[in-house]
RODO-2510 file (C-alpha; in nm, 4 decimals, decimal comma):
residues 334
     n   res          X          Y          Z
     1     x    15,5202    -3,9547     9,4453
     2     x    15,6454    -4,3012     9,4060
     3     x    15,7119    -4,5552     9,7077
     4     x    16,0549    -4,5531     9,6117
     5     x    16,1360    -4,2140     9,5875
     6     x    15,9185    -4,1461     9,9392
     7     x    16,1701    -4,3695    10,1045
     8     x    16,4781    -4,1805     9,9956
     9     x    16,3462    -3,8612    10,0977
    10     x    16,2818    -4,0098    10,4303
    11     x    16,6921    -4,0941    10,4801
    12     x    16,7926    -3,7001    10,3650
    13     x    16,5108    -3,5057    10,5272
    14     x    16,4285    -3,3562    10,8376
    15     x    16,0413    -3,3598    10,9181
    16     x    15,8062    -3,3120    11,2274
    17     x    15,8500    -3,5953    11,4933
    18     x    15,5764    -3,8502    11,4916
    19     x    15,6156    -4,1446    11,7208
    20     x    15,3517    -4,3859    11,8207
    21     x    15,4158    -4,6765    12,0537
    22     x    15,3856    -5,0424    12,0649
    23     x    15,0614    -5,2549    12,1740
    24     x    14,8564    -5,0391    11,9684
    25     x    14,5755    -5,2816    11,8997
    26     x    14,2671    -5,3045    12,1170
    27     x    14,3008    -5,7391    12,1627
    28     x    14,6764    -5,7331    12,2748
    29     x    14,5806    -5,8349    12,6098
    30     x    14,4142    -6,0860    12,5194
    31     x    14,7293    -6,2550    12,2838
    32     x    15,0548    -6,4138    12,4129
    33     x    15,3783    -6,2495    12,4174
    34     x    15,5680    -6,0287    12,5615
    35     x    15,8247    -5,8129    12,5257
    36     x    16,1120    -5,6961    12,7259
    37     x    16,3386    -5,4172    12,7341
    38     x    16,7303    -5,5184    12,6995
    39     x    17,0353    -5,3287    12,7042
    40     x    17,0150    -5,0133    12,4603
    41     x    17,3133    -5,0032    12,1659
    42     x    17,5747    -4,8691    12,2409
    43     x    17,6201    -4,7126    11,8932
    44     x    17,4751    -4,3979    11,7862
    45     x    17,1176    -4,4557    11,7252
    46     x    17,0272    -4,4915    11,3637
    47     x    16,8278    -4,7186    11,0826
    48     x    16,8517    -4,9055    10,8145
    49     x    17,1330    -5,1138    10,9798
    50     x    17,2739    -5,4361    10,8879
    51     x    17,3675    -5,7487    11,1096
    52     x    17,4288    -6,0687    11,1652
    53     x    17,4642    -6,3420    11,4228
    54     x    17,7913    -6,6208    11,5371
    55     x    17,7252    -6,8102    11,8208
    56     x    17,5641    -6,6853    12,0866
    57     x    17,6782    -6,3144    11,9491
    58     x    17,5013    -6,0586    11,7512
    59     x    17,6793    -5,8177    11,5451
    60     x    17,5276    -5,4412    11,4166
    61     x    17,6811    -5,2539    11,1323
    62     x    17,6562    -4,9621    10,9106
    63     x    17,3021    -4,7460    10,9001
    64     x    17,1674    -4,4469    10,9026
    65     x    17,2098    -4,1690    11,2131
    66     x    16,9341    -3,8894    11,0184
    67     x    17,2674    -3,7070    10,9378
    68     x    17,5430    -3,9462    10,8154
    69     x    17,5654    -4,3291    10,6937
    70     x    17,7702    -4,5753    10,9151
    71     x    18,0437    -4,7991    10,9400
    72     x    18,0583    -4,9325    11,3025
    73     x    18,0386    -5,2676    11,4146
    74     x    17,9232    -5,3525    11,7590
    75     x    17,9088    -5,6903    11,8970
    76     x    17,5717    -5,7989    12,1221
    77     x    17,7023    -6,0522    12,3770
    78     x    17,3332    -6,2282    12,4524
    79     x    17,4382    -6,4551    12,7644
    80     x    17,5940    -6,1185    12,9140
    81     x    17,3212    -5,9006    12,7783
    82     x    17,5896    -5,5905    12,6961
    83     x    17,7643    -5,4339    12,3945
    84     x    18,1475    -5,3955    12,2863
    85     x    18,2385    -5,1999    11,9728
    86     x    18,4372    -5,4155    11,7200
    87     x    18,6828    -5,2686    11,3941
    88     x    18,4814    -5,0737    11,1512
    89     x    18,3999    -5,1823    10,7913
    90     x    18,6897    -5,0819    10,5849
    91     x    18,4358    -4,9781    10,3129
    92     x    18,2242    -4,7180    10,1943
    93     x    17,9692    -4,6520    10,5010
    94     x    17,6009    -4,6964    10,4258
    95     x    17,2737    -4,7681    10,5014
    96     x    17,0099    -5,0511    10,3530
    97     x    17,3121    -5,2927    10,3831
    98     x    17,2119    -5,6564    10,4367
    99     x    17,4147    -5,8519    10,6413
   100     x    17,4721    -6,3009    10,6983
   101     x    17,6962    -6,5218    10,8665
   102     x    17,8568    -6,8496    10,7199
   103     x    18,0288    -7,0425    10,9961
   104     x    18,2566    -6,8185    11,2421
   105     x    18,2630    -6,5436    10,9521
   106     x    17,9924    -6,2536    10,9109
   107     x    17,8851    -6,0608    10,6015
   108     x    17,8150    -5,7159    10,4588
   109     x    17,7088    -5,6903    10,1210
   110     x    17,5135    -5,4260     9,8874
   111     x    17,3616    -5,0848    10,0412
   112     x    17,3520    -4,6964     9,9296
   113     x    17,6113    -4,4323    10,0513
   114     x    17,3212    -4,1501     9,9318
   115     x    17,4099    -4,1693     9,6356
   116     x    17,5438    -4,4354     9,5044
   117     x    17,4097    -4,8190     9,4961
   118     x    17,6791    -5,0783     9,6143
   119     x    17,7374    -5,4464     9,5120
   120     x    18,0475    -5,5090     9,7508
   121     x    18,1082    -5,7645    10,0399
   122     x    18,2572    -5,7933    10,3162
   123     x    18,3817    -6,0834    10,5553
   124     x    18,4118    -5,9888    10,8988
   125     x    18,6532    -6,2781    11,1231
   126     x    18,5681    -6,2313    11,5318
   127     x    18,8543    -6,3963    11,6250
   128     x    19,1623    -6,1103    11,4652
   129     x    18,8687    -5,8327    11,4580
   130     x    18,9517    -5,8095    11,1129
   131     x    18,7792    -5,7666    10,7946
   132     x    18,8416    -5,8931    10,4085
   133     x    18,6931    -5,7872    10,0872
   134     x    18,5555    -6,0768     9,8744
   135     x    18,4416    -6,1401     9,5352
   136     x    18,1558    -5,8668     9,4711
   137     x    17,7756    -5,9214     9,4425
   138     x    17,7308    -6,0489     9,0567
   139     x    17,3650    -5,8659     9,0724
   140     x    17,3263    -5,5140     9,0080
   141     x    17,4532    -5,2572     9,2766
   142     x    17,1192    -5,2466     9,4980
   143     x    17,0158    -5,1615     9,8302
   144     x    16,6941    -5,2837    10,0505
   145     x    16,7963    -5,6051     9,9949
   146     x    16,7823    -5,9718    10,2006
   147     x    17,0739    -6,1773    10,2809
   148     x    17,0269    -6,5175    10,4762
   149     x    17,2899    -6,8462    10,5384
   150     x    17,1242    -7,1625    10,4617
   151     x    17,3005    -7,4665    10,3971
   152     x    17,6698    -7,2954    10,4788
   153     x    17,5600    -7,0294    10,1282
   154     x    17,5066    -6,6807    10,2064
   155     x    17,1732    -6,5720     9,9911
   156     x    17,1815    -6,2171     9,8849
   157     x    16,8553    -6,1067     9,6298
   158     x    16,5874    -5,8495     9,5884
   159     x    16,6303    -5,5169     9,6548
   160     x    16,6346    -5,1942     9,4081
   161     x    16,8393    -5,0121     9,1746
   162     x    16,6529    -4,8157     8,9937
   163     x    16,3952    -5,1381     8,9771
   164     x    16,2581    -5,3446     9,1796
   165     x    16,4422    -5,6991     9,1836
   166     x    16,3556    -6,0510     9,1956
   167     x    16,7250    -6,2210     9,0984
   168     x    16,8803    -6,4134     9,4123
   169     x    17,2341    -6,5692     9,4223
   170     x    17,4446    -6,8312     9,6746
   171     x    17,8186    -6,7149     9,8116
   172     x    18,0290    -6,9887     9,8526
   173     x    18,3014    -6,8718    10,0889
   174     x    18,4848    -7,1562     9,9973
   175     x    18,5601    -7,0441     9,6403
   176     x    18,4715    -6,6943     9,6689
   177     x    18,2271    -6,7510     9,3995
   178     x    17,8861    -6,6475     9,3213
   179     x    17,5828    -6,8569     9,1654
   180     x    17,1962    -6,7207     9,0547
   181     x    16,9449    -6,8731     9,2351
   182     x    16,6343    -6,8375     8,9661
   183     x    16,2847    -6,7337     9,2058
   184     x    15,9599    -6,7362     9,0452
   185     x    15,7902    -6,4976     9,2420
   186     x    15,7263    -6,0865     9,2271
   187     x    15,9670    -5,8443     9,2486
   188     x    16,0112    -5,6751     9,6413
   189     x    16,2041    -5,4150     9,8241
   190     x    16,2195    -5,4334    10,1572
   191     x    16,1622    -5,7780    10,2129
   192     x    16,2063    -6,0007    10,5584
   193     x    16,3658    -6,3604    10,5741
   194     x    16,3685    -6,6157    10,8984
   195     x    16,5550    -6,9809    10,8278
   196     x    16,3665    -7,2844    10,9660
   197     x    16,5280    -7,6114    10,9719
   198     x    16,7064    -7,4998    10,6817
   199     x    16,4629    -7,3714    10,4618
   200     x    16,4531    -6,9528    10,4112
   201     x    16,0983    -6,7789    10,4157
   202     x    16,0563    -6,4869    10,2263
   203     x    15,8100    -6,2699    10,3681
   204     x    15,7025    -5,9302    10,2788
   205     x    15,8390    -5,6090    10,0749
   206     x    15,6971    -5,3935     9,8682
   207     x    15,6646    -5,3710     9,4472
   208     x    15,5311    -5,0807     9,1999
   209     x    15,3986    -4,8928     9,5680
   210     x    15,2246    -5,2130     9,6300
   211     x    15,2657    -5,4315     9,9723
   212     x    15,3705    -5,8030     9,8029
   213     x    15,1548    -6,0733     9,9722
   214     x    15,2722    -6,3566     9,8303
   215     x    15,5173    -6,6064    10,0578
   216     x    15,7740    -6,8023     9,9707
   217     x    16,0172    -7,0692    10,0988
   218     x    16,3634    -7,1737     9,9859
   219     x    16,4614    -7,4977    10,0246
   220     x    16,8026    -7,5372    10,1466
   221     x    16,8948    -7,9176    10,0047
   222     x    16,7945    -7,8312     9,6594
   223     x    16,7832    -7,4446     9,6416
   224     x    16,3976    -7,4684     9,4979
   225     x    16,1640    -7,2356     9,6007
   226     x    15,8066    -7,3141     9,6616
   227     x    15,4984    -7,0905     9,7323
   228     x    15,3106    -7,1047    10,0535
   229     x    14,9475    -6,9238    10,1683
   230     x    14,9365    -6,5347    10,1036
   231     x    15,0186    -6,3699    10,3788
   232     x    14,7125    -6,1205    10,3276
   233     x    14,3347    -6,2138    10,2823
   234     x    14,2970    -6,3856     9,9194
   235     x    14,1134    -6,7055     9,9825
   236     x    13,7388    -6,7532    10,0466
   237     x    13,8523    -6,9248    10,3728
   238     x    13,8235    -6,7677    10,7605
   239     x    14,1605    -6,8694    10,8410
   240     x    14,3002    -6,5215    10,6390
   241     x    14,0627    -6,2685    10,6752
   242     x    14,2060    -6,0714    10,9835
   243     x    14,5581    -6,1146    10,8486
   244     x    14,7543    -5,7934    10,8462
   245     x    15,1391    -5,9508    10,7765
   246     x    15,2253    -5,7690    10,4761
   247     x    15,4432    -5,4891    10,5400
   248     x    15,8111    -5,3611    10,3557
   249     x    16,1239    -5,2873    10,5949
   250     x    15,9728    -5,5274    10,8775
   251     x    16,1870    -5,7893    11,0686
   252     x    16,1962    -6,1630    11,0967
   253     x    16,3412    -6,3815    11,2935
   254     x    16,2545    -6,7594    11,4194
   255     x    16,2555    -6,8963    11,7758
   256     x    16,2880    -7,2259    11,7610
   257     x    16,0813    -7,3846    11,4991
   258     x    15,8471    -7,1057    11,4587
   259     x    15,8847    -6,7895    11,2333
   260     x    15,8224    -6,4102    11,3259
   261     x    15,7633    -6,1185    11,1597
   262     x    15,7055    -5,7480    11,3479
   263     x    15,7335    -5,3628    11,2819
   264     x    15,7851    -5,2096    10,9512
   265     x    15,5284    -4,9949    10,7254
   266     x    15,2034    -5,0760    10,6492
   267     x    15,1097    -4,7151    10,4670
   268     x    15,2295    -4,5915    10,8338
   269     x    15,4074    -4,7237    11,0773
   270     x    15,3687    -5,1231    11,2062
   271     x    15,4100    -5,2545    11,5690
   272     x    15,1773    -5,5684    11,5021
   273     x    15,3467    -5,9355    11,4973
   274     x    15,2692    -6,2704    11,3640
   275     x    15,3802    -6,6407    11,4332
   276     x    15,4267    -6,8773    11,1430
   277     x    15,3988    -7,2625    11,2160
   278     x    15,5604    -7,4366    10,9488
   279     x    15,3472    -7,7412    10,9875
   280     x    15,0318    -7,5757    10,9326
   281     x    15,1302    -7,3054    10,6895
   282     x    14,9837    -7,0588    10,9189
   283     x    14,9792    -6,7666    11,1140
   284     x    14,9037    -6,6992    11,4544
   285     x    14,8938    -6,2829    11,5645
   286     x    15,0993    -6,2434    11,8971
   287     x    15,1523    -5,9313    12,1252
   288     x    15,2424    -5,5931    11,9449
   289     x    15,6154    -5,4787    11,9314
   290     x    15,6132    -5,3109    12,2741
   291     x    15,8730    -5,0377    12,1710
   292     x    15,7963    -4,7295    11,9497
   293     x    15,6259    -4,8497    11,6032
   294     x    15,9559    -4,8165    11,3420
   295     x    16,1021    -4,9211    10,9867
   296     x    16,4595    -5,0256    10,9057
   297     x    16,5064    -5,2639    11,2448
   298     x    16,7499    -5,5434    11,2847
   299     x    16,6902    -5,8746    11,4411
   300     x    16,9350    -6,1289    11,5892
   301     x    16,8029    -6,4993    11,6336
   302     x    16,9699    -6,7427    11,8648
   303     x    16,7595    -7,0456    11,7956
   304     x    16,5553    -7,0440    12,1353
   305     x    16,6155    -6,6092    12,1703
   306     x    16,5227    -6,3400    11,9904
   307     x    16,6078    -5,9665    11,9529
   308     x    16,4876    -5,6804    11,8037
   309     x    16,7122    -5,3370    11,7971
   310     x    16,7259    -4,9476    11,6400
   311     x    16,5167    -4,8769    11,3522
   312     x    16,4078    -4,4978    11,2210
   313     x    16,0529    -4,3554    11,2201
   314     x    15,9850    -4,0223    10,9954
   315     x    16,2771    -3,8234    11,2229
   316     x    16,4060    -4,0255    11,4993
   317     x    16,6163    -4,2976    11,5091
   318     x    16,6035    -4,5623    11,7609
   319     x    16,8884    -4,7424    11,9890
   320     x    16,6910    -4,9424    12,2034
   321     x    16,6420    -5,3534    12,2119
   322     x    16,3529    -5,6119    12,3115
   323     x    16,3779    -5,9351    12,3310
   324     x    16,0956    -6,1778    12,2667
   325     x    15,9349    -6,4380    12,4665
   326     x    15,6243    -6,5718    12,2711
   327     x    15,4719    -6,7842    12,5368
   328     x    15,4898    -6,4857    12,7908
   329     x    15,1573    -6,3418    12,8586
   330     x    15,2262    -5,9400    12,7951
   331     x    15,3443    -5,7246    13,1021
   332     x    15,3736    -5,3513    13,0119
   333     x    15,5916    -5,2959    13,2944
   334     x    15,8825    -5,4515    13,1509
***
């Protein structure tokens, strides 16, 4: 049975529980980070959400509950560490959504209701608790998509709709216009994305049932893309050949100026999670995902903070949160 199809059948199935927790490697206590339990969501728990950040605020929308797709919005108030539910999407709910932010305005765009493929978006405005439709998604209706801001553009490619995909294109919420961004490299589903000093890094997915290892960056003055190291062991130097990064339906986020990528499916379930150092073109492994090993997370970055919330393993879906704290040494008390 193909990837693909495996993945579907995972969203409209019921199947024995199998849950395996976080710090699964035998070195953890020996890396840094840690990570700490935060205020569960408020929402029903589910996977394959979408979400975005403004501010200081993270928002959560649409997914999958293992019975029904989603259109709820909850806002994540990170000073305050607690939840508030906001006005629904006004839209077909769904799952495999992605989600961005431009400014004070967040995004939905793309997904699957469970049967269809979608190529609308959404803008969502905190301030009336209101949303808009906008010009659709020029790209084929898809779903396992990424979507990313980087200089004030919201970047929505990838995905699948039948295919795997490889075509990316910039929203200018200006216009309410849409322009291809051409990338050279493979085809993904399930890909991850963490912005750096305004530059987008591309990490992960998978292509034809195969985990994609190469890594890419988007540069966010020119909108050029340019290769960096595989992220899996292809050179005949050391500095690869414990690397275990590739994965589809992770998460990634950046703290600071570093990157981070954690959870998502390896051939099973992934709880391991790596630093990137832009400088270097490296990656450092840090302290497993402490929660239970999952697909389909979200993340919300806040520049020096970091989240990770809900996700789905084979038949449970998740509402809890961690935050991150990199230089932490682990505690599994917390």
């Amino acid at each position: 049975m193909r990837l693909k199809q495996m993945l579907l059948i995972l969203m409209t199935t019921i199947v024995i529980p199998l849950i395996s927790y976080g710090c699964s490697d035998d070195d953890d206590d020996e890396l840094l980070g840690n990570w700490v339990r935060m205020s569960d969501f408020d929402g029903a728990a589910r996977g394959n959400a979408a979400a975005f950040t403004i501010g200081e605020k993270g928002y959560l929308c649409t997914g999958w509950d293992g019975r029904d797709r989603l259109t709820d919005l909850w806002e994540y108030d990170s000073k305050m560490n607690y939840w508030v539910q906001k006005a629904s999407l006004p839209a077909t709910a769904r799952h495999s959504a992605v989600g961005f932010s431009i400014g004070e305005k967040g995004y939905i765009c793309t997904g699957n209701d469970g049967y269809n493929h979608l190529n609308d978006l959404w803008e969502y405005n905190p301030e009336s608790n209101s949303w808009s439709q906008k010009s659709n998604f020029p790209g084929s209706s898809r779903y396992g998509a990424v979507g990313f801001t980087i200089s004030n553009r919201g970047i929505v490619g990838s995905g699948y709709d039948k295919n795997h995909l490889k075509d990316f294109y910039s929203y200018n919420p200006e216009s309410d216009t849409w322009e291809q961004i051409p990338f050279p490299g493979m085809k993904r589903l399930g890909a991850s994305v963490f912005v750096i000093n305004n530059n987008a890094y591309l990490v992960g997915g998978v292509n034809n049932e195969q985990l994609v290892y190469d890594f890419w960056m988007l540069n966010g003055d020119d909108f050029t893309w340019t290769q960096k190291r595989d992220i899996t062991n292809t050179s005949d130097e050391s500095y690869d050949d414990d690397y275990t990064i590739t994965r589809s339906y992770g998460v990634a986020f950046n703290i600071n100026t570093l990157g981070y990528v954690t959870t998502g499916e390896r051939g099973s379930l992934n709880t391991n999670t790596w630093e990137y150092n832009t400088l270097t073109d490296l990656w450092e492994k840090k302290t497993s995902f402490e929660g239970a090993a999952r697909s389909g997370a979200v993340a919300f970055s806040f520049d020096n903070r970091a989240f990770v919330a809900t996700g789905r393993s084979s038949s449970y879906r998740f509402d809890d949160m961690y935050e991150f704290l990199p230089y932490d040494e682990y505690n599994e008390k917390d």
